[in-house]
Structure formats: structure tokens, C-alpha cells
VEXDRENVEX-299672 format. One record per residue: residue number from 0; residue in three letters; x, y, z of N, C-alpha, C in turn. Coordinates in nm, 2 decimals, padded with zeros to 4 digits. Last residue first. Example, Ala and Ser with C-alpha at 12.3 -4.5 7.8 and 13.67 -1.06 7.14 Angstrom:
<recs>
<rec><pos>1</pos><code>SER</code><n_X>01.28</n_X><n_Y>-00.22</n_Y><n_Z>00.71</n_Z><ca_X>01.37</ca_X><ca_Y>-00.11</ca_Y><ca_Z>00.71</ca_Z><c_X>01.29</c_X><c_Y>00.00</c_Y><c_Z>00.79</c_Z></rec>
<rec><pos>0</pos><code>ALA</code><n_X>01.32</n_X><n_Y>-00.57</n_Y><n_Z>00.78</n_Z><ca_X>01.23</ca_X><ca_Y>-00.45</ca_Y><ca_Z>00.78</ca_Z><c_X>01.32</c_X><c_Y>-00.33</c_Y><c_Z>00.78</c_Z></rec>
</recs>
This chain:
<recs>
<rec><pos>86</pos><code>UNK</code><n_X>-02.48</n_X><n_Y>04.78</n_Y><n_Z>09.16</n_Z><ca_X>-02.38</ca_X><ca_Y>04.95</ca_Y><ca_Z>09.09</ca_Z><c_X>-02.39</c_X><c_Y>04.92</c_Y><c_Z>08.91</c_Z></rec>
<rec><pos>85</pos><code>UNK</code><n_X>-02.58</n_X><n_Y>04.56</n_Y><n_Z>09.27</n_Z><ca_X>-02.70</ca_X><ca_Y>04.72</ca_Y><ca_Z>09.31</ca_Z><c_X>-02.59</c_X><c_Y>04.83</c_Y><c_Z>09.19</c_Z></rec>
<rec><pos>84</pos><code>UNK</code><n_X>-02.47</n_X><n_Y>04.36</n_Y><n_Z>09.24</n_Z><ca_X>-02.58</ca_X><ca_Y>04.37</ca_Y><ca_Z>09.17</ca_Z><c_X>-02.64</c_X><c_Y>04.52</c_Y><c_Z>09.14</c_Z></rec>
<rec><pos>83</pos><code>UNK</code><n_X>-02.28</n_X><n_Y>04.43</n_Y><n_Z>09.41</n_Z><ca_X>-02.21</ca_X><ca_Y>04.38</ca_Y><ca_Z>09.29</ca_Z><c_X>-02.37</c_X><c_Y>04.42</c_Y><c_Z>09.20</c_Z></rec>
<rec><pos>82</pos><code>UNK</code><n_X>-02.38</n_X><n_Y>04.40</n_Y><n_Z>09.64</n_Z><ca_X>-02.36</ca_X><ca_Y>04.55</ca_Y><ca_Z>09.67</ca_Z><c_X>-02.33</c_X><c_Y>04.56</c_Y><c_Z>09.46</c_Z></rec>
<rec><pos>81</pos><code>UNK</code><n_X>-02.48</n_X><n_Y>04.17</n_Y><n_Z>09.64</n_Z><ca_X>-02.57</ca_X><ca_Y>04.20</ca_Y><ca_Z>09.65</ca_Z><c_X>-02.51</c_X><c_Y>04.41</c_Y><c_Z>09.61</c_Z></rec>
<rec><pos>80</pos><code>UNK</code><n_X>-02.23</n_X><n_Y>04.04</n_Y><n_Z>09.67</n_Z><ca_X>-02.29</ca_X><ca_Y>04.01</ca_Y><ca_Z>09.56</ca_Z><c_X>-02.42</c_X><c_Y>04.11</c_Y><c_Z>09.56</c_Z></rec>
<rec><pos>79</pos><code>UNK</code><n_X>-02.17</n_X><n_Y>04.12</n_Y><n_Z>09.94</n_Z><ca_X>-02.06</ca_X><ca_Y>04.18</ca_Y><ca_Z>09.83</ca_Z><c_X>-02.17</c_X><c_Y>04.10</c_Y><c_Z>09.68</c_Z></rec>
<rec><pos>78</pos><code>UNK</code><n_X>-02.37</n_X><n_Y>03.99</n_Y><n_Z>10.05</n_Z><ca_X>-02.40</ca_X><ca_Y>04.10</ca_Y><ca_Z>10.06</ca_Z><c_X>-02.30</c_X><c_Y>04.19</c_Y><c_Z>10.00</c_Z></rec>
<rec><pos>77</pos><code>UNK</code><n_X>-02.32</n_X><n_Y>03.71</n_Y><n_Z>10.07</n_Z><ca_X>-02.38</ca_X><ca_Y>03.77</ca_Y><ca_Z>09.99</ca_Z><c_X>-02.41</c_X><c_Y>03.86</c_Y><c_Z>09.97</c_Z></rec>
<rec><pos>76</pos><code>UNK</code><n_X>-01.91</n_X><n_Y>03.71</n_Y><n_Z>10.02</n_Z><ca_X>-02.04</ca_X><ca_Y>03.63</ca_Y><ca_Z>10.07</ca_Z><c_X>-02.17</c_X><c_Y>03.74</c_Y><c_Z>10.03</c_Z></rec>
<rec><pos>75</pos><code>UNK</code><n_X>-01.76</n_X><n_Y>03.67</n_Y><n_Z>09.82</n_Z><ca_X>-01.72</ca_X><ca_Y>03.61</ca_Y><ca_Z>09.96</ca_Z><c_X>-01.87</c_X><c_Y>03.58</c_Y><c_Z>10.04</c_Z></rec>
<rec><pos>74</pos><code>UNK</code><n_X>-01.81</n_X><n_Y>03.61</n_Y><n_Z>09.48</n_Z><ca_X>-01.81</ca_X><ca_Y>03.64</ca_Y><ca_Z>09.59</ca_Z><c_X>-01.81</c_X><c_Y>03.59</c_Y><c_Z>09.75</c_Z></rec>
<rec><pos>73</pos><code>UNK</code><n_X>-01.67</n_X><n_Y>03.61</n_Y><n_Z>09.13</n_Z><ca_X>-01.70</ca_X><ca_Y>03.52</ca_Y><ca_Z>09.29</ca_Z><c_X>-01.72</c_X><c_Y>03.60</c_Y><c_Z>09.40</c_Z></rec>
<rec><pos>72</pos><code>UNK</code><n_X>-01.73</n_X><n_Y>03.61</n_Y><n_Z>08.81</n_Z><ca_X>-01.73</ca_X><ca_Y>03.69</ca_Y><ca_Z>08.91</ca_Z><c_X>-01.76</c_X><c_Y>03.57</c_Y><c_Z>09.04</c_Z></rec>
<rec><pos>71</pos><code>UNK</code><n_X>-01.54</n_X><n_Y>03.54</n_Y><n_Z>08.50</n_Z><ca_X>-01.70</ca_X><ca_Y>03.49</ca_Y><ca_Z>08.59</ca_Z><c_X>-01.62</c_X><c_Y>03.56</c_Y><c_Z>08.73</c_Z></rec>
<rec><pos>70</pos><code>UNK</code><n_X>-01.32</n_X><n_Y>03.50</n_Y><n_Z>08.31</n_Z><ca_X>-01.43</ca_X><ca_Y>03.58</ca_Y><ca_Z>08.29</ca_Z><c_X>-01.57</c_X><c_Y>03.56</c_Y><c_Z>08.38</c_Z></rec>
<rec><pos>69</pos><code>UNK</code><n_X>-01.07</n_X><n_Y>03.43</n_Y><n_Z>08.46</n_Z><ca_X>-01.13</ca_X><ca_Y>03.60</ca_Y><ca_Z>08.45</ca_Z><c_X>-01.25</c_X><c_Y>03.60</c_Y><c_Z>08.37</c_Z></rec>
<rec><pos>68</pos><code>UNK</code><n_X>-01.16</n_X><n_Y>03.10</n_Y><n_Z>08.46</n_Z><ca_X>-01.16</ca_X><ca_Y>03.22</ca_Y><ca_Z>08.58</ca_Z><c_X>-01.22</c_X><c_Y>03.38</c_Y><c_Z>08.54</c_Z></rec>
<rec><pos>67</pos><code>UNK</code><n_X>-01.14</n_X><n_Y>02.93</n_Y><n_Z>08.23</n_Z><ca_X>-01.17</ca_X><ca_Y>03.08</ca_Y><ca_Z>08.27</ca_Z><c_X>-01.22</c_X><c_Y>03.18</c_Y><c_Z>08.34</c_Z></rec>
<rec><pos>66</pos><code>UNK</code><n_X>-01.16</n_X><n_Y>02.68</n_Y><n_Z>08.32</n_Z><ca_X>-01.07</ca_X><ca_Y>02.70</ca_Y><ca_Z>08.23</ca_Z><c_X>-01.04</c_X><c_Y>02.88</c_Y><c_Z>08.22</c_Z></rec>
<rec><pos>65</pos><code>UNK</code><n_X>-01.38</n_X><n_Y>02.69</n_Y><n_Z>08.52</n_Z><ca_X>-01.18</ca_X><ca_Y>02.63</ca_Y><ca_Z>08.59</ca_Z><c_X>-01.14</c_X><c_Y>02.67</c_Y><c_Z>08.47</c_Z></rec>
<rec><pos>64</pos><code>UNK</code><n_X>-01.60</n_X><n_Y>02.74</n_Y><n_Z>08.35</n_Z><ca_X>-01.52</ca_X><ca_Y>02.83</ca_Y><ca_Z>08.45</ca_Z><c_X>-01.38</c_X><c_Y>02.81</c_Y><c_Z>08.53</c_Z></rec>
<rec><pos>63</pos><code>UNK</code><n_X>-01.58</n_X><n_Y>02.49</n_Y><n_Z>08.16</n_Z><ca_X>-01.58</ca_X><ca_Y>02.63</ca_Y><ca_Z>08.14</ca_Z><c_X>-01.49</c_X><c_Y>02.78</c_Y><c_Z>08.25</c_Z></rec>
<rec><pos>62</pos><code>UNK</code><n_X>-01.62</n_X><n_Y>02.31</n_Y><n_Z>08.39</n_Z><ca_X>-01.46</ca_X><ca_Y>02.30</ca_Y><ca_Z>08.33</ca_Z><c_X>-01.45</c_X><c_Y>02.44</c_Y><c_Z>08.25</c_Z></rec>
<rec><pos>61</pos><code>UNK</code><n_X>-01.90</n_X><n_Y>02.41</n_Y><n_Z>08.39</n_Z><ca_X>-01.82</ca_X><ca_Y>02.41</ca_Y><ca_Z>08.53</ca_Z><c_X>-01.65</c_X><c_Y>02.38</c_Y><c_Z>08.47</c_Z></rec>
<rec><pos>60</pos><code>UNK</code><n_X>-02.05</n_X><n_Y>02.33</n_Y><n_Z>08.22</n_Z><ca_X>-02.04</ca_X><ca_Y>02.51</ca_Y><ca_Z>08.26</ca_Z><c_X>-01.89</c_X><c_Y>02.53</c_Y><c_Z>08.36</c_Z></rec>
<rec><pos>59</pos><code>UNK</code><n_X>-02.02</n_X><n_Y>02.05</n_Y><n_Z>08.15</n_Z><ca_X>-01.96</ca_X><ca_Y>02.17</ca_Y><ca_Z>08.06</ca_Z><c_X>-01.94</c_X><c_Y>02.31</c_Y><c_Z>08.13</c_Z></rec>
<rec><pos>58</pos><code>UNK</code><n_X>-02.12</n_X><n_Y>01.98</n_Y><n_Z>08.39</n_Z><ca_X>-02.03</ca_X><ca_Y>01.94</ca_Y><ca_Z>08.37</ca_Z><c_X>-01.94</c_X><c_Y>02.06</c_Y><c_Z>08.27</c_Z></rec>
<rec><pos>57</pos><code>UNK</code><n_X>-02.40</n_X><n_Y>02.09</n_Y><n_Z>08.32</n_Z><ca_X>-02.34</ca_X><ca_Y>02.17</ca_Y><ca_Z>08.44</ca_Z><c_X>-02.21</c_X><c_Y>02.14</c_Y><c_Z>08.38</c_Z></rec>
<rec><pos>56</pos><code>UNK</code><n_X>-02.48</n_X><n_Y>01.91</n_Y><n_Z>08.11</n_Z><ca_X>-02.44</ca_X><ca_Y>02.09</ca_Y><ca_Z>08.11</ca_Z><c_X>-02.34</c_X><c_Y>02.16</c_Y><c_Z>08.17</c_Z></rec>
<rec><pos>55</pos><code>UNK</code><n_X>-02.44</n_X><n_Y>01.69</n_Y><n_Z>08.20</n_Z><ca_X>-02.35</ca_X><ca_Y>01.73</ca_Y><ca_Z>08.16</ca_Z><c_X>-02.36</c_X><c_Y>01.84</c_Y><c_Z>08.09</c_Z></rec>
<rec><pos>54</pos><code>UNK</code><n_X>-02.70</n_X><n_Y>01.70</n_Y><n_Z>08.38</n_Z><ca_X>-02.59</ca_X><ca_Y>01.71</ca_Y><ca_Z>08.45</ca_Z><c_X>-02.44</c_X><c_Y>01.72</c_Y><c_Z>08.28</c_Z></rec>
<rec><pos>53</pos><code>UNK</code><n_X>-02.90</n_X><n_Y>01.77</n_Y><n_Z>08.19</n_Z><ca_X>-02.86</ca_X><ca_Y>01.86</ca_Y><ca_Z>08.28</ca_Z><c_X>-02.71</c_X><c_Y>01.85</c_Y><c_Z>08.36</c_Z></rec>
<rec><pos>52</pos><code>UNK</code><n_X>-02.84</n_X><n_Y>01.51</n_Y><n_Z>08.08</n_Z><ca_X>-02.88</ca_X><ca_Y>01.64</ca_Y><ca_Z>07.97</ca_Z><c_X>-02.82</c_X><c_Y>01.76</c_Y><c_Z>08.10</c_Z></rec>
<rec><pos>51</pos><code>UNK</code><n_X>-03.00</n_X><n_Y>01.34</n_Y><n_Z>08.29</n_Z><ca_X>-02.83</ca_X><ca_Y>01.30</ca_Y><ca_Z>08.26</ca_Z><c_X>-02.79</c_X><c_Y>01.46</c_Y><c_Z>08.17</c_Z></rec>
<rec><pos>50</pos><code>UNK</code><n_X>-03.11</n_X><n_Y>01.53</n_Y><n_Z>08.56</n_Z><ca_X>-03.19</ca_X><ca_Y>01.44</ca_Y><ca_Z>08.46</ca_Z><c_X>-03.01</c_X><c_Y>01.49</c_Y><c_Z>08.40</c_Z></rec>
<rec><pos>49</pos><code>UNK</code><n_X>-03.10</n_X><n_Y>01.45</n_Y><n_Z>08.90</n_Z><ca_X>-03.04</ca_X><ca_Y>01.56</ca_Y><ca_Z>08.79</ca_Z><c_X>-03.08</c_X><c_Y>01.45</c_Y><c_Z>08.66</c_Z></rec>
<rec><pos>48</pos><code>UNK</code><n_X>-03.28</n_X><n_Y>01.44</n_Y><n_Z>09.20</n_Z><ca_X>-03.24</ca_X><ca_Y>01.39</ca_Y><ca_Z>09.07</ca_Z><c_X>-03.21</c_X><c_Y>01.44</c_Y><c_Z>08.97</c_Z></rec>
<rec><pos>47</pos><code>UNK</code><n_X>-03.30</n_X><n_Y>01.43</n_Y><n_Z>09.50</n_Z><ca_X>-03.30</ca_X><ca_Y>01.50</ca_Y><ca_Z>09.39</ca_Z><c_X>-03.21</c_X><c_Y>01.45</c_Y><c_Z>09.28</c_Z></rec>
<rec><pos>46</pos><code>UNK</code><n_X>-03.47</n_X><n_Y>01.31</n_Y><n_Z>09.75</n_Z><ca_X>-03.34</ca_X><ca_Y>01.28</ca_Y><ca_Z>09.67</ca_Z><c_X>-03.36</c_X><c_Y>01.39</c_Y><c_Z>09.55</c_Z></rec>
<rec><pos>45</pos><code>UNK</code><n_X>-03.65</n_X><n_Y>01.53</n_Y><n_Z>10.00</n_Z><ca_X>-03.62</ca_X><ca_Y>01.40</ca_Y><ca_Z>09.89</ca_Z><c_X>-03.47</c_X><c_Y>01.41</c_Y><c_Z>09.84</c_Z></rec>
<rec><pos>44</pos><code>UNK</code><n_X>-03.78</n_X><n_Y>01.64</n_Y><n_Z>10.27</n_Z><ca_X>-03.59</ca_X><ca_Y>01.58</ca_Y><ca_Z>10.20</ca_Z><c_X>-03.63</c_X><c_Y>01.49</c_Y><c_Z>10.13</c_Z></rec>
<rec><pos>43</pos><code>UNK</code><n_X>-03.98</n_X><n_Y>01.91</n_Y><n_Z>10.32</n_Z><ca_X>-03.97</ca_X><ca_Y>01.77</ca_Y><ca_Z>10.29</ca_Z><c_X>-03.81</c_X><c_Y>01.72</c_Y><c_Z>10.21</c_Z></rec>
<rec><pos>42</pos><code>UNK</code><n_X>-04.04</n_X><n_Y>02.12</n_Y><n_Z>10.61</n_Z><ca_X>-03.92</ca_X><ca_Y>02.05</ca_Y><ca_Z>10.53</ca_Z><c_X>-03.92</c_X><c_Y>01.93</c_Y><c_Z>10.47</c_Z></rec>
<rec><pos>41</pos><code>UNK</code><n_X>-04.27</n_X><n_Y>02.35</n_Y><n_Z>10.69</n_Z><ca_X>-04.23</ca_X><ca_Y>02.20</ca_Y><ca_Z>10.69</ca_Z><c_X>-04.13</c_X><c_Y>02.16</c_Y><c_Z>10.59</c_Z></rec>
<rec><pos>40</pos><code>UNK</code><n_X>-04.37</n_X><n_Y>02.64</n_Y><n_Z>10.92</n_Z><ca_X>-04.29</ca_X><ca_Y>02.54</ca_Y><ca_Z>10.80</ca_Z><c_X>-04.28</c_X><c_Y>02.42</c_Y><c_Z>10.77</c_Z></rec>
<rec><pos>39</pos><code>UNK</code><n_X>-04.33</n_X><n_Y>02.74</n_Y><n_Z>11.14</n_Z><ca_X>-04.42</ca_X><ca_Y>02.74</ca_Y><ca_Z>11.03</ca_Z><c_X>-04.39</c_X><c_Y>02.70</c_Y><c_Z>10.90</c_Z></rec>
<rec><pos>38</pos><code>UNK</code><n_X>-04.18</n_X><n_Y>02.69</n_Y><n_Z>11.39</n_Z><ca_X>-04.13</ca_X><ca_Y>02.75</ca_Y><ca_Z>11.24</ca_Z><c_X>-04.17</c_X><c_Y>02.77</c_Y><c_Z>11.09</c_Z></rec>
<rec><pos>37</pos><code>UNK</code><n_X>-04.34</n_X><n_Y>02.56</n_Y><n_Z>11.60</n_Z><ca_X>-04.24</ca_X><ca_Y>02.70</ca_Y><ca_Z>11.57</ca_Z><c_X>-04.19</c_X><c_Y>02.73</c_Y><c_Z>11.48</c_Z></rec>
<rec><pos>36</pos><code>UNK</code><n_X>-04.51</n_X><n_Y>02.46</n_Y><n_Z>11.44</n_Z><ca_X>-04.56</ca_X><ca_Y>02.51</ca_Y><ca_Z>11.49</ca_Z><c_X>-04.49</c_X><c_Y>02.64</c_Y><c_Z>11.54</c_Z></rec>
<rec><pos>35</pos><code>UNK</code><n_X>-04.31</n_X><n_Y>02.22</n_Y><n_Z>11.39</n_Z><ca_X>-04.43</ca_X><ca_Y>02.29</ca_Y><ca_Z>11.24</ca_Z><c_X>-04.46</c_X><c_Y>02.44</c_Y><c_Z>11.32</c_Z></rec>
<rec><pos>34</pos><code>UNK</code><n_X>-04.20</n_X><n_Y>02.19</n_Y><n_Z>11.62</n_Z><ca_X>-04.16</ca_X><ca_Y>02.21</ca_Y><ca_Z>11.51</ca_Z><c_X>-04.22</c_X><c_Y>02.26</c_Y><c_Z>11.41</c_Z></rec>
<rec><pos>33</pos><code>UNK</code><n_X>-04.48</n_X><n_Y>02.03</n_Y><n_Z>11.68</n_Z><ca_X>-04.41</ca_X><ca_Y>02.13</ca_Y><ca_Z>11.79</ca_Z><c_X>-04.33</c_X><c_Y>02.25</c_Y><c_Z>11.69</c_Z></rec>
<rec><pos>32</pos><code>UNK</code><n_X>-04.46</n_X><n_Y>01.83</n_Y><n_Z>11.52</n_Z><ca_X>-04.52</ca_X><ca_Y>01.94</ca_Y><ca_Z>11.54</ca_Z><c_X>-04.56</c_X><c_Y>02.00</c_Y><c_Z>11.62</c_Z></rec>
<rec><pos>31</pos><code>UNK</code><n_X>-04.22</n_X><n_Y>01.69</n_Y><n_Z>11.62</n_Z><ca_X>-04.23</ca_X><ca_Y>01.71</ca_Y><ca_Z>11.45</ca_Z><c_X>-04.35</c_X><c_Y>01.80</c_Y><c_Z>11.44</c_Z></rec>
<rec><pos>30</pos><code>UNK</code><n_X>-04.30</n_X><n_Y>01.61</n_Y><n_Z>11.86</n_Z><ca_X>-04.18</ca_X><ca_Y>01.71</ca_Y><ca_Z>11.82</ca_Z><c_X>-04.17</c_X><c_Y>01.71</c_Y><c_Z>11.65</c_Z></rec>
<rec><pos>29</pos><code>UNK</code><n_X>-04.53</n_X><n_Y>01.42</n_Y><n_Z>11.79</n_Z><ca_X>-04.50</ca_X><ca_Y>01.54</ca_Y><ca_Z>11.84</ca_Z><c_X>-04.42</c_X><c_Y>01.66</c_Y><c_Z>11.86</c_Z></rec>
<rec><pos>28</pos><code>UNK</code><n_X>-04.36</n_X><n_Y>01.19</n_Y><n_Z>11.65</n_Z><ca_X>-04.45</ca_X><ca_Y>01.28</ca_Y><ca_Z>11.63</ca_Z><c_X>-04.49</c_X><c_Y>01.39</c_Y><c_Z>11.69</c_Z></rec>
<rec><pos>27</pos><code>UNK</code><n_X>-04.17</n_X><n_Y>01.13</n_Y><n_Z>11.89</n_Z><ca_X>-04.13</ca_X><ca_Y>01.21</ca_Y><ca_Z>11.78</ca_Z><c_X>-04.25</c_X><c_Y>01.25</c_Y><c_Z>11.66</c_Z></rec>
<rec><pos>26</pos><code>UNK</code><n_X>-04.37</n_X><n_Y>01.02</n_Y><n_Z>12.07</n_Z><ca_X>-04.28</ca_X><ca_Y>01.15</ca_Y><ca_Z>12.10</ca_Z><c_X>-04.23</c_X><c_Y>01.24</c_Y><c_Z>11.99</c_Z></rec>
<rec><pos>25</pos><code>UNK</code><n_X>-04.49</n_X><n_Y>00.86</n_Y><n_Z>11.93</n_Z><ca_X>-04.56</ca_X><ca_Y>00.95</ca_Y><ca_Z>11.98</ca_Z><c_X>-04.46</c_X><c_Y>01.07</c_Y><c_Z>12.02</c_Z></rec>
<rec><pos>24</pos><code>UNK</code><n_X>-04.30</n_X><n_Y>00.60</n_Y><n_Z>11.93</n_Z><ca_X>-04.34</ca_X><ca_Y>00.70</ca_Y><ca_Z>11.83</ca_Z><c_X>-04.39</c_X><c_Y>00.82</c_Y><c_Z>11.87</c_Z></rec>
<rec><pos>23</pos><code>UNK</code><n_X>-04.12</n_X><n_Y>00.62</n_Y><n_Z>12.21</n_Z><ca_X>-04.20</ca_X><ca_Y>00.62</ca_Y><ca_Z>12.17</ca_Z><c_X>-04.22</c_X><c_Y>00.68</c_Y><c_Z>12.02</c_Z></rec>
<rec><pos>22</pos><code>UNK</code><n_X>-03.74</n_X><n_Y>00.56</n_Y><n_Z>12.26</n_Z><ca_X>-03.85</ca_X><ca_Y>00.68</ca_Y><ca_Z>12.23</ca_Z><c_X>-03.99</c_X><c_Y>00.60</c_Y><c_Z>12.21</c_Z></rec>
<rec><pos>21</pos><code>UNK</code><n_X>-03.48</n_X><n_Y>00.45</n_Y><n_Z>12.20</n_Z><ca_X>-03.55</ca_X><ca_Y>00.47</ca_Y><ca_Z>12.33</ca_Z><c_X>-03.66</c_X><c_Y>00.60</c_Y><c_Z>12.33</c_Z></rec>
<rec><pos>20</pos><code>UNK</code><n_X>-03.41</n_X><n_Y>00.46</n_Y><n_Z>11.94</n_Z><ca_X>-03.38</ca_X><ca_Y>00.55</ca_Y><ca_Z>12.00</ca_Z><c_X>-03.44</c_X><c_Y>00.58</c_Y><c_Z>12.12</c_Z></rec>
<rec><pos>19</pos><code>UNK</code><n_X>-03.51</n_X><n_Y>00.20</n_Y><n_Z>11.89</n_Z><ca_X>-03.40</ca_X><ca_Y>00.21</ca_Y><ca_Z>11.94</ca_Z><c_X>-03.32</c_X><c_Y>00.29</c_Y><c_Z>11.99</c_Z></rec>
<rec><pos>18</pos><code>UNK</code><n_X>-03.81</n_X><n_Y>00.29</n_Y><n_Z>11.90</n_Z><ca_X>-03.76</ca_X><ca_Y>00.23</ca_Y><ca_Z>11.95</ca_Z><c_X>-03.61</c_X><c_Y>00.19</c_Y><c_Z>12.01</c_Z></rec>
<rec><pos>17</pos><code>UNK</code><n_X>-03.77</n_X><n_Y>00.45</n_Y><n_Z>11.63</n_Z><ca_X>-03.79</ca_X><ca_Y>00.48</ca_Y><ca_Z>11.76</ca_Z><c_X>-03.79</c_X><c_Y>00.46</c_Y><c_Z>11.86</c_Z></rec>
<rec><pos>16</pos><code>UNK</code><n_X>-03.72</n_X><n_Y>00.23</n_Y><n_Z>11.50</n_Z><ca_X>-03.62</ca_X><ca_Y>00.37</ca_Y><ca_Z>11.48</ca_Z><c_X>-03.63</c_X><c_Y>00.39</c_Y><c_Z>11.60</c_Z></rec>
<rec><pos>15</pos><code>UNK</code><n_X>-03.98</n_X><n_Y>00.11</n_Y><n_Z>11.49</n_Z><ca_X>-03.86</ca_X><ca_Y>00.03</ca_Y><ca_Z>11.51</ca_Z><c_X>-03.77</c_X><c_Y>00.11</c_Y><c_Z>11.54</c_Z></rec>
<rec><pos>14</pos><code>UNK</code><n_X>-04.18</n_X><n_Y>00.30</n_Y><n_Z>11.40</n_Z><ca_X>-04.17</ca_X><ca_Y>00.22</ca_Y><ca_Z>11.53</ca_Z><c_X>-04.01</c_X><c_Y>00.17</c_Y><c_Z>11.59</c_Z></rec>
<rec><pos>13</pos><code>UNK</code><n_X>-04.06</n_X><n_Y>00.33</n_Y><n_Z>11.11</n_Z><ca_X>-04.07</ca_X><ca_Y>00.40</ca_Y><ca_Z>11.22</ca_Z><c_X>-04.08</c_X><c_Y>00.44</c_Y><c_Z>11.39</c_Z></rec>
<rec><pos>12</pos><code>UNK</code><n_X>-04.17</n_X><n_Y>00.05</n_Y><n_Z>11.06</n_Z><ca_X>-04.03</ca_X><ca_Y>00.08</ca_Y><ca_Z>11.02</ca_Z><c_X>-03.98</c_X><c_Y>00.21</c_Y><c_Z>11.15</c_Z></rec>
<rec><pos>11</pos><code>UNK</code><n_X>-04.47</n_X><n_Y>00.08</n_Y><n_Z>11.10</n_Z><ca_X>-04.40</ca_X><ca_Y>-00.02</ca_Y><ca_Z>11.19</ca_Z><c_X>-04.19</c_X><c_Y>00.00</c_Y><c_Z>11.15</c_Z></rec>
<rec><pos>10</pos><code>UNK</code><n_X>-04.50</n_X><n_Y>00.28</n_Y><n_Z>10.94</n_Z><ca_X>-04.56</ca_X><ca_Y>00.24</ca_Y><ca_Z>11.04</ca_Z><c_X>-04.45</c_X><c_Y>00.16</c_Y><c_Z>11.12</c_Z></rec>
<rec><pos>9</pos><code>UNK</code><n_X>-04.45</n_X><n_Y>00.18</n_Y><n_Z>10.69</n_Z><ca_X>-04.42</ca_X><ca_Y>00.31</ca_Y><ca_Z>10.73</ca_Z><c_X>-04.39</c_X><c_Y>00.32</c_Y><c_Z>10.87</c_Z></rec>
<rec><pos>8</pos><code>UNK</code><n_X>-04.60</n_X><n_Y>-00.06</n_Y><n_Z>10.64</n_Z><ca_X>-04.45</ca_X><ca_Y>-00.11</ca_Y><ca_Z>10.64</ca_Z><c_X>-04.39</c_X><c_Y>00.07</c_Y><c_Z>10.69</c_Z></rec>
<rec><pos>7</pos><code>UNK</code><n_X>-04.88</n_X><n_Y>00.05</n_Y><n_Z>10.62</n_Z><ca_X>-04.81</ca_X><ca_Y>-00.01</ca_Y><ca_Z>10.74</ca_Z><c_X>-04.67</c_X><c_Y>-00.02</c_Y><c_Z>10.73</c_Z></rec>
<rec><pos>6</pos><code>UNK</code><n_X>-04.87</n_X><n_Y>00.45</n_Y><n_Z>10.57</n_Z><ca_X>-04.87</ca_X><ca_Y>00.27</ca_Y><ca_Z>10.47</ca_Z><c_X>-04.83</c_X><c_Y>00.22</c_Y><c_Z>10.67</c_Z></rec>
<rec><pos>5</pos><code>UNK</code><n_X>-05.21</n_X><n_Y>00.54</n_Y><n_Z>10.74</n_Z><ca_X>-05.04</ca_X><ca_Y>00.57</ca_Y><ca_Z>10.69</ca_Z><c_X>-04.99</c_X><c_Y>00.44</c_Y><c_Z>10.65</c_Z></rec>
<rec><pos>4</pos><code>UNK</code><n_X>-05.38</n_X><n_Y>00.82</n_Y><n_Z>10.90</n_Z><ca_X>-05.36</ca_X><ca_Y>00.71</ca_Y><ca_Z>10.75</ca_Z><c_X>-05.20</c_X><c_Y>00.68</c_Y><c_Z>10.70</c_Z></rec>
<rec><pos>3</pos><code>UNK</code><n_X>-05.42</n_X><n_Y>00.88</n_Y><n_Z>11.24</n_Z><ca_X>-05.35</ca_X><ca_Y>00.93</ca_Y><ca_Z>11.08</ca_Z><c_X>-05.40</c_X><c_Y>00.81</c_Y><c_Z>10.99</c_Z></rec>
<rec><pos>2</pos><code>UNK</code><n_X>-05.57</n_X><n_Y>01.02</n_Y><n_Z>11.46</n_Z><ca_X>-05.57</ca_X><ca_Y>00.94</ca_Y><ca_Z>11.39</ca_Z><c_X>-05.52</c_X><c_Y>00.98</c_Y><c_Z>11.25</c_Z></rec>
<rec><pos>1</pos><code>UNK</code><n_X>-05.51</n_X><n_Y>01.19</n_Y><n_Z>11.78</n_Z><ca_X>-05.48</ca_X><ca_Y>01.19</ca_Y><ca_Z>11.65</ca_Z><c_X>-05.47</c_X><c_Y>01.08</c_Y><c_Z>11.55</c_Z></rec>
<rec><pos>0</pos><code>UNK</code><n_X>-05.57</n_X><n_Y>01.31</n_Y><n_Z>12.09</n_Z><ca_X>-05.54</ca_X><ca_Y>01.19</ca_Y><ca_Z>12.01</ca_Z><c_X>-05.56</c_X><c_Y>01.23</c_Y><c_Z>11.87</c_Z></rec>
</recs>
């Protein structure tokens, strides 16, 4: 057994998911570390947020490169970039 700290409206939202997915909480907390466990790892998914400055950089970098191709390099995959890096 394992006692956590957790908001209630978390709590009970989570229940509810679980429930429809004909599960117990408990199960899918466990297969969430099971998971830790085989891949030593943990994956948190937030939203990511482009501050507005950044995104019309990119915007600029990017009509940059549609306008001029020959001057920016593409590769197929990473190990032609990797062979690109090494000469």
C-alpha cells in the first residue's frame, strides 16, 4: 500500500477516466510504475508555450528557408547528418 498527497478534484477526475475504462485506479497507477521501473524514466507532457518574439522568429527563419533552399542543408536521416558533421 502506498499513500500519496494529491489535489482532490485530481483524484476523483482520474477515478472517473478509470472507471470508464473499466479499470480501477490502482491498476493504472501501477502500470505507471511498472513503467518507471522498465524504463527508468519518467515522461512529463506539458503544453509548451512559444513566447510570441520566438514564434515570429521561427516564422521569419522558416519563409527564409522556403525562399532559399540552396542555402540550408537537409537530411534524410541522422546518420547522413552525422557523416555531414564529421568531413
Amino acid at each position: 500500500m502506498i499513500n500519496i498527497k494529491t489535489d482532490v478534484k485530481i483524484k476523483k477526475e482520474a477515478q472517473k477516466i478509470a472507471k470508464q475504462m473499466g479499470l480501477p485506479l490502482s491498476a493504472i497507477i501501477n502500470a505507471q510504475l511498472r513503467q518507471l521501473i522498465a524504463v527508468r524514466r519518467v515522461v512529463f507532457d506539458a503544453p509548451y508555450v512559444v513566447r510570441p518574439h520566438i514564434a515570429r522568429q521561427l516564422e521569419r527563419d522558416s519563409k527564409e528557408m522556403d525562399s532559399h533552399p540552396e542555402r540550408y542543408k537537409a537530411f534524410a536521416s541522422i546518420e547522413d547528418l552525422m557523416k555531414d558533421l564529421e568531413s
